[in-house]
Structures are given as structure tokens and as C-alpha cells.
C-alpha positions as CSV (number, residue, x, y, z in Angstrom):
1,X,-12.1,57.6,8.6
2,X,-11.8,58.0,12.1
3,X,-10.6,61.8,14.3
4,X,-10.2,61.1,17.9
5,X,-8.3,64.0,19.1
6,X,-10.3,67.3,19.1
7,X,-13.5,66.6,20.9
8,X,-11.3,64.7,23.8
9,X,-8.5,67.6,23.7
10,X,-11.9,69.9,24.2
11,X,-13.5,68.0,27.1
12,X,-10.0,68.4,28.8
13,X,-10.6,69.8,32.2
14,X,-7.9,72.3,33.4
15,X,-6.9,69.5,35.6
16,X,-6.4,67.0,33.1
17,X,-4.1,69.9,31.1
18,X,-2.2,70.4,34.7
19,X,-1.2,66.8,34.7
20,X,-0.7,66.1,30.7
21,X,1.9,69.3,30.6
22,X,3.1,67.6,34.3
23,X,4.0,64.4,32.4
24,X,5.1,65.8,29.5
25,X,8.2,68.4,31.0
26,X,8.5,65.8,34.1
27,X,9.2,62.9,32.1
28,X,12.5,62.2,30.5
29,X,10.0,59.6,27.6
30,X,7.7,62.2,25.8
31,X,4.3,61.5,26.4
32,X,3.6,61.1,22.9
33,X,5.7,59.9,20.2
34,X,6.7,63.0,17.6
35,X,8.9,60.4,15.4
36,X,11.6,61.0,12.8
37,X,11.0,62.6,9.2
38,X,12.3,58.9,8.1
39,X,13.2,56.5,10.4
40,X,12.9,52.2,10.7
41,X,9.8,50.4,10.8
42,X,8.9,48.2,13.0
43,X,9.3,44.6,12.1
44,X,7.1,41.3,12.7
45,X,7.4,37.7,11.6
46,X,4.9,35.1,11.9
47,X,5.5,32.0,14.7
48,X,5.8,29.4,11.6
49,X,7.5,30.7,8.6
50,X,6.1,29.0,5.4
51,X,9.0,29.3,2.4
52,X,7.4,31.0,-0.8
53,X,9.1,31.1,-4.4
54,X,9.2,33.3,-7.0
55,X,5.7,34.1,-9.3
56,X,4.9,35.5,-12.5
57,X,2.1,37.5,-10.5
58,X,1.0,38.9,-7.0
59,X,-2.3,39.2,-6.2
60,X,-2.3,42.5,-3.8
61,X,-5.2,43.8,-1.1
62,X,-5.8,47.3,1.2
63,X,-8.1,47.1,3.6
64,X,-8.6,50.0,6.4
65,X,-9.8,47.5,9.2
66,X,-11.3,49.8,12.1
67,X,-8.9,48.2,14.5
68,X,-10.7,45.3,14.4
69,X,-14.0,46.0,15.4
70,X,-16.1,45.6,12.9
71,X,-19.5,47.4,12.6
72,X,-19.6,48.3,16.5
73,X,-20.4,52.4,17.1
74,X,-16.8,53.6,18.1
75,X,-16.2,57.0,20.0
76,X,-14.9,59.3,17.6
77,X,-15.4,57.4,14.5
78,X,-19.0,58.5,12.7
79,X,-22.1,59.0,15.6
80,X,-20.5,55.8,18.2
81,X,-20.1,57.1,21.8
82,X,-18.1,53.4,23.2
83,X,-14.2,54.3,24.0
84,X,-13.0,51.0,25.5
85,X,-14.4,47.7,24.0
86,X,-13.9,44.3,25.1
87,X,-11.3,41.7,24.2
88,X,-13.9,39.5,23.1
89,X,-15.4,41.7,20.6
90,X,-12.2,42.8,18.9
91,X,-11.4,39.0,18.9
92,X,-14.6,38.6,17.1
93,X,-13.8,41.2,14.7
94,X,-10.4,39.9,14.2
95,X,-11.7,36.4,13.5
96,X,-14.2,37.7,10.5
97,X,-11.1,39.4,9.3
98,X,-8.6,36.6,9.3
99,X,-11.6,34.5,7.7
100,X,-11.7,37.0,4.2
101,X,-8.3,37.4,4.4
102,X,-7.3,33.5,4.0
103,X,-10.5,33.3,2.0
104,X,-9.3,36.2,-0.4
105,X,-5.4,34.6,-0.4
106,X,-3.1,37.8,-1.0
107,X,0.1,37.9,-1.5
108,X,0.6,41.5,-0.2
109,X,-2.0,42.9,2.4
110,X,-1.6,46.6,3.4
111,X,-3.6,47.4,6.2
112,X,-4.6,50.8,7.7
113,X,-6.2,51.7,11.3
114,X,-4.0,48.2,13.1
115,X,-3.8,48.8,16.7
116,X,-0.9,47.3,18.7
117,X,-1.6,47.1,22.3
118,X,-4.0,50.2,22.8
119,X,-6.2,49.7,25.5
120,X,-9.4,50.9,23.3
121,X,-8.8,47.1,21.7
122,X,-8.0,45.0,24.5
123,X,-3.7,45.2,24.1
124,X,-4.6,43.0,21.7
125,X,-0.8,43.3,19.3
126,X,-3.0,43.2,15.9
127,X,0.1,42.8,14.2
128,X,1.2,39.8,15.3
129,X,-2.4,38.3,15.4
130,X,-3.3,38.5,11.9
131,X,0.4,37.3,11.2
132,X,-0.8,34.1,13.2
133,X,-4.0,33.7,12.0
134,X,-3.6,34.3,8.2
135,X,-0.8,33.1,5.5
136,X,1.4,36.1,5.9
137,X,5.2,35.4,7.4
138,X,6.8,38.7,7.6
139,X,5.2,42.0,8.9
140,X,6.3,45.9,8.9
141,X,4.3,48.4,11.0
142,X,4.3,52.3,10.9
143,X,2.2,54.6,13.8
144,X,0.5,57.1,13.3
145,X,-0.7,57.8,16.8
146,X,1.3,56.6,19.6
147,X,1.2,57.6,23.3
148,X,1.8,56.3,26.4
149,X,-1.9,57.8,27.5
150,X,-4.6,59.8,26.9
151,X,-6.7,61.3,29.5
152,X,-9.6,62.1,28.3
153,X,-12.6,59.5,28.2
154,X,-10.4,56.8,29.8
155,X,-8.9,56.2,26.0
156,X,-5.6,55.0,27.9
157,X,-2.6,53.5,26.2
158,X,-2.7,53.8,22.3
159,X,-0.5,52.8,19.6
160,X,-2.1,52.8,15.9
161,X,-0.7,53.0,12.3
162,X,-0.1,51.0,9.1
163,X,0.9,47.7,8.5
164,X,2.4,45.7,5.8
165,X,2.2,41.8,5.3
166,X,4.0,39.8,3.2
167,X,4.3,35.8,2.1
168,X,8.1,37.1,1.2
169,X,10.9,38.5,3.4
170,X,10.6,42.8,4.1
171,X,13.7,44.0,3.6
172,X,14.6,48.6,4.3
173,X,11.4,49.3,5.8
174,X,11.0,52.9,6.5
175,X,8.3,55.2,7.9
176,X,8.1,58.4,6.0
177,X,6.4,61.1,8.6
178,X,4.1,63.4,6.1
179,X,2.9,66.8,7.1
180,X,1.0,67.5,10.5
181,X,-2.2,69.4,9.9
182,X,-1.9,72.9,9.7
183,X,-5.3,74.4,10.8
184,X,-4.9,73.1,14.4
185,X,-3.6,75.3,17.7
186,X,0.2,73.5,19.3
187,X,-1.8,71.8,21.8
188,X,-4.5,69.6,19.8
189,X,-1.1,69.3,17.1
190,X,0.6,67.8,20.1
191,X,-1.9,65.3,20.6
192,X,-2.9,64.7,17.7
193,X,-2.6,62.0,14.8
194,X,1.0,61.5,12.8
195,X,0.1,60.3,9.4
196,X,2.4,58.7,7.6
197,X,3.3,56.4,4.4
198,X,5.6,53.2,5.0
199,X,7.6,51.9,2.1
200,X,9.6,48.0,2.3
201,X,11.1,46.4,-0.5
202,X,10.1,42.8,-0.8
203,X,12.4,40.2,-1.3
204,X,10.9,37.6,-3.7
205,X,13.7,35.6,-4.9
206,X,15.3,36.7,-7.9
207,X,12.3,39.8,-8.4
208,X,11.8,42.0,-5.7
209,X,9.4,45.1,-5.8
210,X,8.4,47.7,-3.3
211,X,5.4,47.8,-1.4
212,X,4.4,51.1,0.0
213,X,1.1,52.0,2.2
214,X,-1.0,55.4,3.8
215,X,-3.3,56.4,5.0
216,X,-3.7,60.3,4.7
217,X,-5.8,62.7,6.7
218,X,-9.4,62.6,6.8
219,X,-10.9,65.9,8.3
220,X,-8.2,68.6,7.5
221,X,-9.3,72.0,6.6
222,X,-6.5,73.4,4.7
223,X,-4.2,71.6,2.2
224,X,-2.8,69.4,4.6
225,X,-4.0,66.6,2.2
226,X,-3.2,67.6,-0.8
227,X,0.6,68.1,1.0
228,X,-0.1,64.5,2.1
229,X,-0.8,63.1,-1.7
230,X,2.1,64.6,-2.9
231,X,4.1,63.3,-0.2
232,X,2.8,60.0,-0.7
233,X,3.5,60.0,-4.5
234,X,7.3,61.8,-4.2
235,X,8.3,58.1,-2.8
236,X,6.7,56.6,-5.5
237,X,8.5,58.7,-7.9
238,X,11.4,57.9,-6.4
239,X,10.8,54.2,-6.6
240,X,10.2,54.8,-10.1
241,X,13.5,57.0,-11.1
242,X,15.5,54.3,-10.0
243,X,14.3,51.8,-12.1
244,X,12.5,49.9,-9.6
245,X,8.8,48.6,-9.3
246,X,6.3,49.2,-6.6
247,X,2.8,47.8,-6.0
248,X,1.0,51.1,-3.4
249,X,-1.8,52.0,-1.7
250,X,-4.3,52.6,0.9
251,X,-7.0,54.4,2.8
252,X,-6.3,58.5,1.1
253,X,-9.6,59.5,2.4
254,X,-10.2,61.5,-1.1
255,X,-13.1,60.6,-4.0
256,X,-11.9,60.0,-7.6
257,X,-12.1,63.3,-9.8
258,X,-14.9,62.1,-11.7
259,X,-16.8,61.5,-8.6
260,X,-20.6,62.4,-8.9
261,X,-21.3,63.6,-5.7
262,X,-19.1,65.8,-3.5
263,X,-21.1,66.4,-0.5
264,X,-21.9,64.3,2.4
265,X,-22.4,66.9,4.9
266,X,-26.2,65.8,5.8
267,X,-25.0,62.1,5.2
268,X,-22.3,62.0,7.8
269,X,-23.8,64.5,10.2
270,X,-24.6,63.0,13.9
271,X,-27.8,63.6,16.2
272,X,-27.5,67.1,17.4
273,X,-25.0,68.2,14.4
274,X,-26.8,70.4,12.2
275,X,-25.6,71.6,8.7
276,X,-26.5,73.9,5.3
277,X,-28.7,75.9,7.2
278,X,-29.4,79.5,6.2
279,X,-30.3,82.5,8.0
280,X,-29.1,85.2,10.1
281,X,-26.1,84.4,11.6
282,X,-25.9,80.9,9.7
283,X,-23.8,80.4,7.2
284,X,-23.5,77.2,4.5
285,X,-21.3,75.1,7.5
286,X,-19.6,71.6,6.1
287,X,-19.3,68.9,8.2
288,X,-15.0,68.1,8.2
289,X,-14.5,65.2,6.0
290,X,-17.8,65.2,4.4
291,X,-17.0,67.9,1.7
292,X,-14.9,67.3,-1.2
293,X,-15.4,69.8,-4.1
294,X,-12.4,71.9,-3.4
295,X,-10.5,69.2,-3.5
296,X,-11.3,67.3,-6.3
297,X,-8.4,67.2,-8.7
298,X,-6.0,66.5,-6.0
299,X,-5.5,62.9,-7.3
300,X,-5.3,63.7,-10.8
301,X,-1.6,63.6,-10.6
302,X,-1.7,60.1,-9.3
303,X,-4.2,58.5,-12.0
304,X,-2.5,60.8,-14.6
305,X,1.4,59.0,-13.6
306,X,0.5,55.4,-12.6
307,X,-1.9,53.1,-13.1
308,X,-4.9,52.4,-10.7
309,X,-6.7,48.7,-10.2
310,X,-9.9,50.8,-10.4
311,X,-9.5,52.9,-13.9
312,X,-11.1,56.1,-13.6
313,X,-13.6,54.8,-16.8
314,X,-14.4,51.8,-14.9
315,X,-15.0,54.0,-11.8
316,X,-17.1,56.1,-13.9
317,X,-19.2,53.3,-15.7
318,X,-20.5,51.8,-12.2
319,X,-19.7,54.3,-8.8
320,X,-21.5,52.0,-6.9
321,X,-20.1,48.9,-7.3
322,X,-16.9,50.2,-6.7
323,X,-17.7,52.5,-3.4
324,X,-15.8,51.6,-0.3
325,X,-16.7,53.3,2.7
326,X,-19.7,54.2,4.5
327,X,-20.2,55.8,8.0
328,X,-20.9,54.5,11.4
329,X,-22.8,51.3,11.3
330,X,-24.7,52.2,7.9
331,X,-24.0,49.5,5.3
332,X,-25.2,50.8,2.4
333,X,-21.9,52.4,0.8
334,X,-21.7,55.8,-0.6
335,X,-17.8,56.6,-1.3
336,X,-14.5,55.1,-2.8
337,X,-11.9,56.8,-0.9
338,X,-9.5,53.2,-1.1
339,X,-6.9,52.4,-4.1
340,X,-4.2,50.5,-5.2
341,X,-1.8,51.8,-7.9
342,X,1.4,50.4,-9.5
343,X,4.1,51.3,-12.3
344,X,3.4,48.3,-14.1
345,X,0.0,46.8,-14.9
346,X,-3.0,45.2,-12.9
347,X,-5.8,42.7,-13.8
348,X,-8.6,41.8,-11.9
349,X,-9.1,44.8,-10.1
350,X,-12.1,44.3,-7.6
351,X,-14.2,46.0,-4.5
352,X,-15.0,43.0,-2.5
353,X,-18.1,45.2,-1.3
354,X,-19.3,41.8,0.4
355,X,-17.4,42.5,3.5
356,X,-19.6,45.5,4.3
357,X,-20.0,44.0,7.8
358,X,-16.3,43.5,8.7
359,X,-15.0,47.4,8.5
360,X,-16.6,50.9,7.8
361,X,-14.4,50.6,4.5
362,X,-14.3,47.7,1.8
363,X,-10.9,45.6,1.1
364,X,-9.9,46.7,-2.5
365,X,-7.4,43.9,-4.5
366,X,-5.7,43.6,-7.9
367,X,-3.5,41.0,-9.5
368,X,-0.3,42.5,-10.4
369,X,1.8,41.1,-13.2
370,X,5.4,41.2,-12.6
371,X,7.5,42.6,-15.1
């Protein structure tokens, strides 16, 4: 999970909001990008194209990846206070990435949180370096936060989203824009994040499928993501209605329904952050992100209509081994808010919770059998 705009749109000085709004009417580019409701994605192919044939199966991962930086205590992402970090770290990251990735051998990766040239992660296109350094040839990228700068805390260039790799050809890749939050004031919805789901058809010879990938809201108050999984499973239905096959998923930032715990408010909270204190004049605050029991049926529509790699029984029988995400830099997991899901059928679903050290969430893949 990771919210970067509201503590930097707070620490704005009224001269930084002078010369935003100055660049923004000024300008004849927008200082950040507002995109289409659908428009194209944008494509990538790796520098040596390896030709793959048709298979019986696919074996499919999703894997958030922290843009790359591993464990290392990130502004804006759990208690980390660092904005910019160097190339070499990110490289580092990269590298421990590319290793479990070749090690791990999918056919399909979806990937949330990849930053392409942001100056947070050393213009490092993130894209194109995991295209190079893995077994992947083709590539289809979707932002969800793209803008030319942001003032506040030196944060810079930035240009982050989802990405889709692929051994086979992408073919009709679209980025589907879902709902901006709606309990934030115009200004911090200017700035802030554009979620959004990005859907490609895959062009394995004689059987393609569709591969879609999102990453929904984290820290919304309202029902922005409940808007977002019903957003998210409309293209699947759609998919579906005409007949064709999809292997999905993602980072949806939401707990099974048969989660045992619903509160991580004291778990998540930083030094100086203090809630579920009572009193006069306190009241029982939640931490955003960290509270989940309003909103725990609001993936019951997904597990009810397709099939997850993680049953909810299986889930149920072992939460632990099947949690993929903790905060900050603690490695001792405490959530599963990553799944893959499908029309058809999956074996082998697994957590690969040894990664723990590469990425504040854990790769989840399946084996999907082709119809």
C-alpha cells in the first residue's frame, strides 16, 4: 500500500500553491496527467525476442514490487521518511527481483507500483529493465500517477502504474481509468493517484486469453473501493459474456471475507500517530487503510463468480501461510490483500511468502489450465 499525496499536498506552502496553479493555467501540457476513461496502453518489447509456442498451461504471478526498493523505509509508504533514493539501491532491489522472477519462471507476470523514469527511483524505466533482465518479450504499462513534478519534498518527476509481461505477443491493450476518490477536496483530487485496471489479450498461437491487472485504492474513506472492485470485475464480466478467457489480478488492497482480523489500526500506526483512544473529546479514530470491517463483503461478488488461486477454504484453513503484506520494514506478515482469479481453473495456487525481503507485499502464482 503506499499514499503519497495528502501529507505533501498539506506541507504545501502558499508559495509552492502560487507556482503549481502558475504551471498548471500557464502551461499548454497539464501538470499532471488526468487520462481518458479508456484509452491505449503503453507498449514495451524486450531487446531480444525469444519465440514461444502454444501450451496446455500458463503458470501466472502478481507481485506489487514497491518500485523496486525492497525493504528500504520510503516517504509515504508505512513510518519511512526517505523521498529520493539512489540508483544503486533501486538497482539492488531490481536485481533481487529479476532473480525470483527467472527463479519462479512465469508465463504471465502482473506487476503493480512499476516506476518509469520517476526521479524518487533513479529514472530508472522499470519497464524495460525487468523486460531485459527476466524471460518476458513483450510489455504493457498503465499509470496511475503521472506528472511532470511535484513540489513538495523534492519528489520531482513521477510516473507509476501497472504493468503486464508476457512470453507471448500483447495485442488491444487498454487502460480502463476507475473512479477518483470521493472524500478528498479538488485540489489533493488534482494531485492525487489515478487508479486504474489494464486489460491485453495475449496472443498465444492458436489460444489466446486476456490478461487484466489493478491495483485499487488503499486508504479511501468512502466507497471508492468498493466502486473500484466492481469496476475491476465489469471488464471481467465482459471478457466472460463474450466467450472469452481471462487469467486477473493484483494488489486490491482488501482482506478475504472470512478474514479473522479486521483491524490494524495500532499495527500500522507510526511514531507520534496515536489511535482507539477514549475520552473527552476522543473518539474510536482508525488509522486509513488499517480498518476493514465495513468493508468486508465487498469481494464476495468476485469469489462468488470466478475462481480464486487461493480458495476462500484454503485461505481459511491456514491465514498465515497465505498472508501477503506487511508494513514498513516489518517482515512478519499480517494480511492477504493480493489474488489472482480466472474463469477457468487453477492448480498450484501458492504465496511465495519467502520473498518477504524483496517487497512490503508477497508475489502470489497459480498454474492455469487452458481450456
Amino acid at each position: 500500500m503506499v499514499e503519497l499525496i495528502s501529507p505533501m499536498i498539506k506541507q504545501l506552502t502558499p508559495i509552492k500553491f502560487i507556482l503549481i496553479f502558475g504551471i498548471i493555467f500557464s502551461s499548454c501540457e497539464p501538470i499532471v496527467n488526468k487520462f481518458d476513461d479508456i484509452e491505449g496502453a503503453v507498449m514495451y518489447r524486450a531487446n531480444n525476442i525469444v519465440d514461444v509456442g502454444a501450451q496446455n498451461t500458463v503458470k501466472v504471478m502478481t507481485w506489487n514490487i514497491r518500485f523496486g526498493v525492497a525493504r528500504l523505509r520510503f516517504f509515504g509508504d508505512g513510518c519511512g521518511d526517505r523521498v529520493v533514493l539512489k540508483e544503486s539501491e533501486v538497482l539492488e532491489g531490481l536485481e533481487g527481483l529479476a532473480e525470483k522472477i527467472k527463479q519462479e519462471d512465469p508465463d504471465i507476470l502482473l506487476l503493480q507500483e512499476v516506476d518509469v523514469q520517476s526521479k524518487k527511483t533513479g529514472y530508472i524505466d522499470q519497464a524495460q529493465w525487468l523486460l531485459d533482465h527476466t524471460d518476458f518479450n513483450y510489455g504493457a504499462y498503465a499509470s496511475m500517477w503521472e506528472s511532470q513534478v511535484i513540489l513538495a519534498d523534492g519528489l520531482g518527476r513521477v510516473n507509476t502504474g501497472n504493468l503486464i509481461l508476457s512470453k507471448w505477443k500483447l495485442e488491444n491493450a487498454e487502460r480502463y481509468q476507475l473512479p477518483l476518490r470521493g472524500d478528498q477536496d479538488a485540489l489533493t483530487k488534482y494531485f492525487y493517484l489515478r487508479r486504474n485496471a489494464i486489460k491485453a489479450k495475449v496472443a498465444m498461437p492458436g489460444k489466446p486469453f486476456y490478461a487484466v491487472n489493478t491495483h485499487l485504492t488503499a486508504f479511501a474513506t468512502d466507497d471508492t473501493k468498493q466502486k473500484h472492485i466492481d469496476a475491476f470485475k465489469a471488464i471481467l464480466d465482459g471478457i466472460a459474456a463474450e466467450g472469452g478467457y481471462f487469467i486477473a489480478g493484483g494488489d486490491l488492497n482488501e482482506i478475504p471475507p472470512n478474514a479473522s482480523k479486521l483491524d490494524y489500526c495500532l499495527d500500522d500506526q507510526c511514531k507520534g500517530e496515536s489511535f482507539h483512544e477514549y475520552g473527552i473529546d476522543k473518539g474510536d479514530t482508525h488509522k486509513e487503510g488499517s480498518y476493514f470491517a465495513p468493508e468486508i463483503t465487498w469481494l464476495s461478488s468476485l469469489f462468488k463468480s470466478y475462481t480464486p488461486a487461493i480458495p476462500l477454504d484454503v485461505y481459511g484453513a491456514f491465514e498465515t501461510g497465505h498472508f501477503t503484506h506487511s508494513p514498513d520494514d516489518n517482515l512478519q506478515l499480517d494480511r492477504k490483500l493480493d489474488y489472482l482469479w480466472t474463469n477457468t481453473t487453477w492448480i498450484n495456487g501458492t504465496t511465495h511468502q519467502e520473498a518477504t525481503e524483496l517487497s512490503d507485499h508477497i508475489p502470489v502464482s497459480a498454474t492455469w489450465v487452458i481450456p
